[in-house]
C-alpha positions as CSV (number, residue, x, y, z in Angstrom):
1,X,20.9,181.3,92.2
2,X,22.7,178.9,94.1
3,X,22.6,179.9,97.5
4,X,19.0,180.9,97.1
5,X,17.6,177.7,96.3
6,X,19.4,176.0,99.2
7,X,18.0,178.5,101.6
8,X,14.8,177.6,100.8
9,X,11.8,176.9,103.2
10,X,8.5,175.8,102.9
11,X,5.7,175.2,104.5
12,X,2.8,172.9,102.6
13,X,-1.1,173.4,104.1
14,X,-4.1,172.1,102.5
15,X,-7.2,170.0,102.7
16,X,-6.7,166.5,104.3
17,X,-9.2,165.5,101.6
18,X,-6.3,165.7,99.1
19,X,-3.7,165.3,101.7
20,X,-3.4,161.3,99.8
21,X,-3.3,162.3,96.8
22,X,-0.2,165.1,97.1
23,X,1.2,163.5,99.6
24,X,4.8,161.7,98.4
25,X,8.1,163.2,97.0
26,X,7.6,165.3,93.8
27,X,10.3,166.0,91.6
28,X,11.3,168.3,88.6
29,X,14.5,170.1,86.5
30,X,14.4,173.3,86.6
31,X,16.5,174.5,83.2
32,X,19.0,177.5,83.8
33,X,20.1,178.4,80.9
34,X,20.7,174.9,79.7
35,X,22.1,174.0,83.5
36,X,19.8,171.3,84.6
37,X,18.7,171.8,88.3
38,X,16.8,168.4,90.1
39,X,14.6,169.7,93.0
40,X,12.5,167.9,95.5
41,X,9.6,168.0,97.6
42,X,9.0,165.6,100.1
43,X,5.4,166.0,101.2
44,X,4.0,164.2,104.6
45,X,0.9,164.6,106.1
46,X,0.3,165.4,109.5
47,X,-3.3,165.7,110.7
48,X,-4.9,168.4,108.3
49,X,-1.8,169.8,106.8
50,X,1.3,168.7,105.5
51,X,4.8,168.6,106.4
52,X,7.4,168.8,103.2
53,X,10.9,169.4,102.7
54,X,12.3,169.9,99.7
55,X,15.7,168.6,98.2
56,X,18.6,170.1,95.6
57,X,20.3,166.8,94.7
58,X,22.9,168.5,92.4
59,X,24.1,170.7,94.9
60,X,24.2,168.1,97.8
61,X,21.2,169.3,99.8
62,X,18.8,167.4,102.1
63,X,16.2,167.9,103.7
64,X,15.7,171.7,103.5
65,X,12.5,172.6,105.7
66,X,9.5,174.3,104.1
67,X,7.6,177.8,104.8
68,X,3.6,177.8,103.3
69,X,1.5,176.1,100.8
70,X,-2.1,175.9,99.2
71,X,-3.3,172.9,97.2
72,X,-7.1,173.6,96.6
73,X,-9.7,172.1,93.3
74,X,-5.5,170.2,92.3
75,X,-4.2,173.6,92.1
76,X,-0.8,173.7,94.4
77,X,0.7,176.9,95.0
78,X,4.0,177.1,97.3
79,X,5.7,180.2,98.7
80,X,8.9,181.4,100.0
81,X,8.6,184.6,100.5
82,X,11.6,185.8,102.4
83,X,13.6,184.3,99.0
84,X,10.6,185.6,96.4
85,X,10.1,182.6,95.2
86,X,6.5,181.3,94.0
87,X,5.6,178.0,92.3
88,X,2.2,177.2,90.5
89,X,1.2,174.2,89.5
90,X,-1.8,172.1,88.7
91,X,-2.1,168.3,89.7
92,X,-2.7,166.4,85.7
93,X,-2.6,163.0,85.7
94,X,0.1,162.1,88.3
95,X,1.8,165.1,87.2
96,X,1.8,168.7,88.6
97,X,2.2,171.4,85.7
98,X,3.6,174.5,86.5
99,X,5.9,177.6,86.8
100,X,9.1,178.3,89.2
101,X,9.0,182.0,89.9
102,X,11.9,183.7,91.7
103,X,12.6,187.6,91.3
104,X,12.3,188.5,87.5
105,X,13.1,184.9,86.6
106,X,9.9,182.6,86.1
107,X,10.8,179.2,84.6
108,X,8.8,175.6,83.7
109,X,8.5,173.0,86.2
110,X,6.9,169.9,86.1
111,X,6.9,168.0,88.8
112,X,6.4,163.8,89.3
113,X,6.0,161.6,91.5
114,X,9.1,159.3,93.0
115,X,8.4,155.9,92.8
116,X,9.6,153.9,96.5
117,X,13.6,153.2,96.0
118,X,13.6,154.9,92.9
119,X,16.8,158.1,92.5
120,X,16.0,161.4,91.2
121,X,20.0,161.3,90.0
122,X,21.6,158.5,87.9
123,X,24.2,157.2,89.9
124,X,24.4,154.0,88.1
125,X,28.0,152.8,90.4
126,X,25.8,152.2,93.3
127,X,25.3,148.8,94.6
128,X,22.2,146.9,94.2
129,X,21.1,143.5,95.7
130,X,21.6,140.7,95.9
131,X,24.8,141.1,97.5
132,X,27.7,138.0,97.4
133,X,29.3,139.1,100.8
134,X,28.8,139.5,104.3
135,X,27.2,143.1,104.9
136,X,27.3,142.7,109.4
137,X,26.4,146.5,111.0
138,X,28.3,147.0,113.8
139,X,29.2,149.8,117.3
140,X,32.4,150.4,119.0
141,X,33.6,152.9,121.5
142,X,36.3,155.3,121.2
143,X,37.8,154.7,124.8
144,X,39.1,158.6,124.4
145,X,36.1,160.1,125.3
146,X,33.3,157.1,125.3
147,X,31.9,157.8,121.8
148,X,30.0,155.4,120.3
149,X,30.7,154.8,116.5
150,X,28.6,153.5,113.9
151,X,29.3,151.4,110.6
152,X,29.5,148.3,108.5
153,X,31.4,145.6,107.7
154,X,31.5,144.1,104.6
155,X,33.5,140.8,104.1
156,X,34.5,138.6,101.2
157,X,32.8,135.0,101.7
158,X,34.5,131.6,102.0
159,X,37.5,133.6,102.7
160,X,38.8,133.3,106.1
161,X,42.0,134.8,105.7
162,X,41.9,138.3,103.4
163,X,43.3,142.1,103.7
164,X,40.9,144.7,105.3
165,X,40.4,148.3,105.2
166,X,39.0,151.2,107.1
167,X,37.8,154.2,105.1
168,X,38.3,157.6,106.7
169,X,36.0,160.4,105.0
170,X,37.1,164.0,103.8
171,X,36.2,166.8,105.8
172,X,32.6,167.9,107.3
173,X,30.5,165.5,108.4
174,X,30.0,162.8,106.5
175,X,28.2,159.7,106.8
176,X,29.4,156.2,106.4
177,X,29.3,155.7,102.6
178,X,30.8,158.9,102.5
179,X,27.7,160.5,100.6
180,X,28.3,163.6,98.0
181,X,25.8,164.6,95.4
182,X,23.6,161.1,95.8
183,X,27.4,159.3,95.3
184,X,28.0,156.7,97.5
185,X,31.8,156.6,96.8
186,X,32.5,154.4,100.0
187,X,29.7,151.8,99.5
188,X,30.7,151.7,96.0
189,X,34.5,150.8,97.3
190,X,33.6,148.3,99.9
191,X,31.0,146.5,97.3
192,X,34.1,146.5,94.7
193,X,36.5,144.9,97.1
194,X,34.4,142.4,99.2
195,X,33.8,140.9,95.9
196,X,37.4,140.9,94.8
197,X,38.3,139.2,98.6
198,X,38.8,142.1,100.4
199,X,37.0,143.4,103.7
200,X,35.7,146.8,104.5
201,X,35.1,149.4,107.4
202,X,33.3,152.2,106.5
203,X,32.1,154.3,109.7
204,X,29.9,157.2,110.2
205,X,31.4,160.2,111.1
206,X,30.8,161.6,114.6
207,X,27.4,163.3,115.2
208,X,26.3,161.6,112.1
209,X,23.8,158.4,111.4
210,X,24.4,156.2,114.2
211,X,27.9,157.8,115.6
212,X,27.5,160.2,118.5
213,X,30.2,162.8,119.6
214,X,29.7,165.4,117.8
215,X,30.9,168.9,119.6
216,X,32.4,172.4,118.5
217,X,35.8,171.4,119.4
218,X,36.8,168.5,117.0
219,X,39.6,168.6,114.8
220,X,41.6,166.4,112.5
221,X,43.5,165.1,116.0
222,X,39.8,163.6,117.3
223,X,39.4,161.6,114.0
224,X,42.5,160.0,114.3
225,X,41.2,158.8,117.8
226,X,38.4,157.4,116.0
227,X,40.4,155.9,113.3
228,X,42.3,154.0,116.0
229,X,39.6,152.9,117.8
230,X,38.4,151.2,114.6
231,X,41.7,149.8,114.4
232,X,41.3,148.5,117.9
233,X,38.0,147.2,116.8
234,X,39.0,145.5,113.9
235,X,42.4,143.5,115.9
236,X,39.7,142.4,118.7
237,X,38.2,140.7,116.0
238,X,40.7,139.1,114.7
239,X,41.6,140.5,112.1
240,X,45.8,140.8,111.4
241,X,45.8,142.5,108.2
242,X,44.9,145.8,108.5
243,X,44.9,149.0,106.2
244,X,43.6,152.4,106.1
245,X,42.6,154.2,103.0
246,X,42.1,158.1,103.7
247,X,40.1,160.5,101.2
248,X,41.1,164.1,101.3
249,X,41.5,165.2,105.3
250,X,41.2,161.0,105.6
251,X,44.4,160.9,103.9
252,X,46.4,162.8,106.1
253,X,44.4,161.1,109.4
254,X,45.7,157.7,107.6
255,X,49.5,158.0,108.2
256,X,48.4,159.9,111.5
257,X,47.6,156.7,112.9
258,X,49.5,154.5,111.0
259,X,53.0,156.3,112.4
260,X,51.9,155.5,115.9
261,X,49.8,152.0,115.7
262,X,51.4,149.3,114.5
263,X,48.4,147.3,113.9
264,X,48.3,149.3,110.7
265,X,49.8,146.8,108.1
266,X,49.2,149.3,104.8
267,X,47.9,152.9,103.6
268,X,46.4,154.4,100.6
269,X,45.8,158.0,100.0
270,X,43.4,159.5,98.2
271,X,44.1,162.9,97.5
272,X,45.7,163.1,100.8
273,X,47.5,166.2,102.2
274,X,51.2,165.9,101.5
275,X,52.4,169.5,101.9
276,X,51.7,171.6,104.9
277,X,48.5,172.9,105.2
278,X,48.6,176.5,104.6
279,X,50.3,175.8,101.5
280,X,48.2,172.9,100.3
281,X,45.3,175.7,100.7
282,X,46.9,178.6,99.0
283,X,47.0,176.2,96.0
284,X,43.5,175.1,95.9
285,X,41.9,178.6,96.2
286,X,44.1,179.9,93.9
287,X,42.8,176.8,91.4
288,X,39.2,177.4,92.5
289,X,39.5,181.2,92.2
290,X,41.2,180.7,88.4
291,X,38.5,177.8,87.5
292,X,35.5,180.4,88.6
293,X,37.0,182.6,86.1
294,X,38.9,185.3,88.6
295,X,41.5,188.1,87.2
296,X,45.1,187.6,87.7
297,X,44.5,191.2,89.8
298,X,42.0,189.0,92.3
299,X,44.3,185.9,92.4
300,X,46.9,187.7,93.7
301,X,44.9,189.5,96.2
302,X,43.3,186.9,97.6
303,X,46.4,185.3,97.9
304,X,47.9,188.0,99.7
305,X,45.4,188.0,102.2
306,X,44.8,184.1,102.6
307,X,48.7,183.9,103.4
308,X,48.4,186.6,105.9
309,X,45.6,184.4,108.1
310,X,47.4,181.4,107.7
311,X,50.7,182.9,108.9
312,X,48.4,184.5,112.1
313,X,46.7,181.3,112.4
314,X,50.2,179.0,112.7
315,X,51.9,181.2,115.2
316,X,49.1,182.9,117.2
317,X,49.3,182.6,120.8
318,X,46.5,185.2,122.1
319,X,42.9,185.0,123.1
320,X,41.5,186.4,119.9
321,X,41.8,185.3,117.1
322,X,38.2,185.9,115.7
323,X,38.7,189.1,116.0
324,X,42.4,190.0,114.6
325,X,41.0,187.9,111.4
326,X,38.6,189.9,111.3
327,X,40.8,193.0,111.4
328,X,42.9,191.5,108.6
329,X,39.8,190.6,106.3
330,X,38.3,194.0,107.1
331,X,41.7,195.8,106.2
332,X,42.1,193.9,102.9
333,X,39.1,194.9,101.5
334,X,39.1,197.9,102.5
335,X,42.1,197.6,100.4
336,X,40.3,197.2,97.0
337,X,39.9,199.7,94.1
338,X,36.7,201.8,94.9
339,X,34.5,200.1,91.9
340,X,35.2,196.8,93.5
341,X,34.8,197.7,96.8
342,X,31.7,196.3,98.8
343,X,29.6,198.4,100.7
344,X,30.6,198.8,104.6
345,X,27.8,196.5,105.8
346,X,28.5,194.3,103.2
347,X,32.3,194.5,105.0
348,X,31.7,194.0,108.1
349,X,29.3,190.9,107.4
350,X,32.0,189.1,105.5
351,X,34.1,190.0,107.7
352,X,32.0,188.3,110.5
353,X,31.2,185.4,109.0
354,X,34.5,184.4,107.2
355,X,36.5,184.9,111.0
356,X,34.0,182.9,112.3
357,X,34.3,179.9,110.0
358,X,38.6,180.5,110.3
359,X,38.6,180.3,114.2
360,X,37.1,177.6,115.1
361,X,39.2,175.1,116.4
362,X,39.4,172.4,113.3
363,X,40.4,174.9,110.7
364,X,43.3,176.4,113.1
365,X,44.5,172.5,114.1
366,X,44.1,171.6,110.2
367,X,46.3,174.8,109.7
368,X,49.0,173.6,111.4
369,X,49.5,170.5,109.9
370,X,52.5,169.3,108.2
371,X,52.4,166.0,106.7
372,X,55.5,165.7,106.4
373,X,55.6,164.6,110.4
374,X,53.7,161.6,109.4
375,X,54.8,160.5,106.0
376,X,58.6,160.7,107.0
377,X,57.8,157.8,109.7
378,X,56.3,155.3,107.2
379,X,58.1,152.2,106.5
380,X,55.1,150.3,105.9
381,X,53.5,149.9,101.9
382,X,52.0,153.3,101.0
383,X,50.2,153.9,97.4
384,X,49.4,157.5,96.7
385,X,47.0,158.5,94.6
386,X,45.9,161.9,92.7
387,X,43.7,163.0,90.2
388,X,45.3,165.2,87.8
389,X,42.4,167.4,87.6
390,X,41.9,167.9,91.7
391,X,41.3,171.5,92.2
392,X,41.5,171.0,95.8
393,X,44.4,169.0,96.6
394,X,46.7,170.3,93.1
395,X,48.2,166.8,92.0
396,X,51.9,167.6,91.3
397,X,53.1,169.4,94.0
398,X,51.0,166.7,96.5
399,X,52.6,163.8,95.3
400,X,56.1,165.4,95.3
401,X,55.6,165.6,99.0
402,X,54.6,162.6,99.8
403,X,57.4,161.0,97.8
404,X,59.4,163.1,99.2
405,X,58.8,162.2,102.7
406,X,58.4,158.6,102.5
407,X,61.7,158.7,100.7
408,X,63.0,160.4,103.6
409,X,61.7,157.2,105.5
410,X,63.7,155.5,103.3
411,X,60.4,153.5,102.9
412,X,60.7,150.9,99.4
413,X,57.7,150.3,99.7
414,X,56.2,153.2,98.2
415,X,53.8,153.7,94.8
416,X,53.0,157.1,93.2
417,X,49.9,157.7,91.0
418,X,48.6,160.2,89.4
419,X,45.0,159.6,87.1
420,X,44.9,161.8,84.3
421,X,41.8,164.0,83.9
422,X,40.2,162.7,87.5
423,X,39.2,165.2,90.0
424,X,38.7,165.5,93.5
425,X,36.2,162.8,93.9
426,X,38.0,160.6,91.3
427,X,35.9,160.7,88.7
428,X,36.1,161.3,85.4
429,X,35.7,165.0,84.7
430,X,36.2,167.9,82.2
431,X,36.8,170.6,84.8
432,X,37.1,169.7,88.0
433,X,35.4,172.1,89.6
434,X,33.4,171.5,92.6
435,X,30.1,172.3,90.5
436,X,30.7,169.4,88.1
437,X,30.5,167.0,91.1
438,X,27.2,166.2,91.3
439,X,26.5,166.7,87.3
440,X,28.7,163.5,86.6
441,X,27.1,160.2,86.6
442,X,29.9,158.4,87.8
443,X,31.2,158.1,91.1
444,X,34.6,156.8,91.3
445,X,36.6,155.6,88.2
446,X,37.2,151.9,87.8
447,X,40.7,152.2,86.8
448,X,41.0,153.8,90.5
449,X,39.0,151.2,92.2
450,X,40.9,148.6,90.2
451,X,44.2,150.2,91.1
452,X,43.4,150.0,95.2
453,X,42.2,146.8,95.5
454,X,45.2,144.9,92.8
455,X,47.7,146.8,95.0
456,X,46.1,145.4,98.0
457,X,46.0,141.7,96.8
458,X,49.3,142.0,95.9
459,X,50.9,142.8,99.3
């Protein structure tokens, strides 16, 4: 159901005449079997039609362009045909009543209208003015390659000496607050700690809001570039005392930098790598896989053949790797007992698609990575933090190597957490998985953000 409703497209025409009066962003739950599933439709008018695209909130879409429409006498009808999917409504006092339709599955919707400012999810950590800080929006270049870099600062007032920190996302593109399901977990950190009298950096990630960049061949090693260029930013300023606090793939950039720039005065990681790579991975689709509900049977061979890529991967020195991943993924399955077995189109897409997403060059840097390279060179303060319900960075054995290698630093300076029953995102979850994300109405736990920002103060 998922990946169906995010490749979604539609395309709204009708009558300018009502063109006013559908014109603004609907939106609706859709129940699946007592899942609840925000959608929507962003309408515009353009001339006599109407541009819309339509959102899945939960699932961390935007923006999703839209295929055809009729609204005549305040009856709407939408299609998508390529996904069979038909919805019927009628417009009823500001509401439109009607029916989802996909396949054999026809469900209620009722859609209403967004007010300006107003959230379709209840995200209830995000900041709201008035604001008792210095919010200043602010461009630098990364003298690597001329990129220019977009983000704000946020700074404690009547302060004029305080601790400041540069947030580094996770992977994929994110933008400057770091944005996941309608969480803002970065704004929500850098409101927290400008009001407790520390400043913030959050920046948008290349290719993203106001950050330019972008290409096919970035990996973890260009981020850090960016990272230090903040850093350089931040010291032109004035600034002496200067941190970095890494989520996920931010957490391993973190002591990246910080082993090399001695600007950097402090680090937090959140969920940060510290075991290699291929190992850190093995773990977390192994929890993933076991979370979903797979057999022992399928655990092991997906195991089998993830460790086989990432071996390849970490000591391949030929000119196609595409294509002996693809031999690998192709052999493995072919592998399977018959009544598992997919058919061989269905092979040879997967097959194509999975070696293409594996080759590129960020997964095969990332691959390569061992932590431990950074981590052992940090004598500066370092707190670590976990949740213990991360399915994709598994707490115990992460810590262990961090501890491990800032012990091998012989670094003092050094605390270890792990949160009970916080995931990924550090919130507060049941599960973990990557599904209850965007279902949970909190963003980050306040024992965390209390955690960071005592620590901080109390360097």
């Amino acid at each position: 159901m998922k990946s169906t409703l995010l490749s979604i497209a539609f395309f709204f025409c009708f009558s300018s005449l009502f063109s006013q009066e559908i014109s603004g962003s609907w939106t609706g739950e859709l129940d699946i079997q007592g899942n609840k599933l925000p959608l929507v439709f962003n309408i515009k008018p353009i001339g006599n039609a109407l541009k819309t695209t339509m959102d899945s909130p939960k699932q961390g879409a935007k923006d999703i362009p839209v295929t055809s429409t009729t609204f005549e006498k305040n009856e709407l009808e939408i299609k998508a045909n390529e996904m069979g999917i038909t919805y019927k409504g009628t417009l009823k006092n500001d509401k439109i009543e009607g029916t989802f339709t996909q396949g054999q599955m026809s469900l209620p919707l009722i859609l209403s209208k967004i007010k300006t400012g107003e959230s379709v999810l209840k995200r209830p950590q995000t900041p709201k003015p008035p604001f008792d800080y210095i919010i200043e929006e602010v461009t630098f270049t990364n003298p690597t390659d001329n990129t220019i870099l977009a983000g704000t600062l946020t700074l404690p007032k009547n302060k004029k000496q305080f601790p400041i920190v540069i947030l580094i996302s996770g992977s994929g593109q994110q933008n400057r607050d770091s944005e996941l399901f309608g969480h803002k977990e970065f704004w929500v950190i850098a409101d927290d700690f400008a009001k407790k009298g520390i400043g913030v950096l959050r920046v948008d990630d290349r290719g993203i809001g106001g950050s330019n960049g972008a290409s096919a061949a970035m990996t973890t090693q260009t981020f850090a570039t960016d990272t230090n260029a903040a850093v350089a930013f931040l010291d032109q300023k004035g600034f002496t005392n200067i941190g970095l606090i890494g989520h996920s793939e931010g957490g391993i950039i973190a002591p990246m930098v910080a082993s090399q720039n001695k600007k950097v005065k402090f680090v937090i990681s959140m969920a940060g790598p510290g075991i290699p790579t291929d190992e850190l991975l093995v773990l977390q689709s192994n929890a993933l896989a076991k979370s979903a509900g797979a057999s022992e049977e399928e655990l092991k061979s997906t195991e089998v053949t993830n460790r086989e890529i990432y071996a390849l991967i970490k000591n391949y020195n030929g000119t196609d790797l595409k294509g002996e991943v693809k031999k690998i993924l192709i052999a493995n399955m072919q592998k399977l007992p018959k009544e598992q077995q997919p058919s061989a189109d269905e092979i040879a897409n997967t097959a194509e698609q999975e070696s293409s997403k594996i080759s590129i060059p960020w997964f095969t840097y990332f691959m390569k990575i061992n932590p431990d390279v950074y981590w052992s060179k940090l004598k500066i303060p370092v707190l670590a933090l976990n949740g213990s319900k991360d399915l994709q960075v598994i707490s115990k054995e992460n810590l262990a190597g961090i501890k491990a290698s800032l012990e091998k630093a012989n670094n003092k300076k050094i605390e270890i957490v792990e949160f009970p029953n916080l995931n990924h995102l550090f919130q507060e979850a049941k599960t973990g998985s990557v599904e209850e994300y965007g279902q949970l109405e909190q963003t980050i736990a306040p024992q965390v953000l209390d955690k960071m920002s005592s620590w901080i103060l109390k360097l």
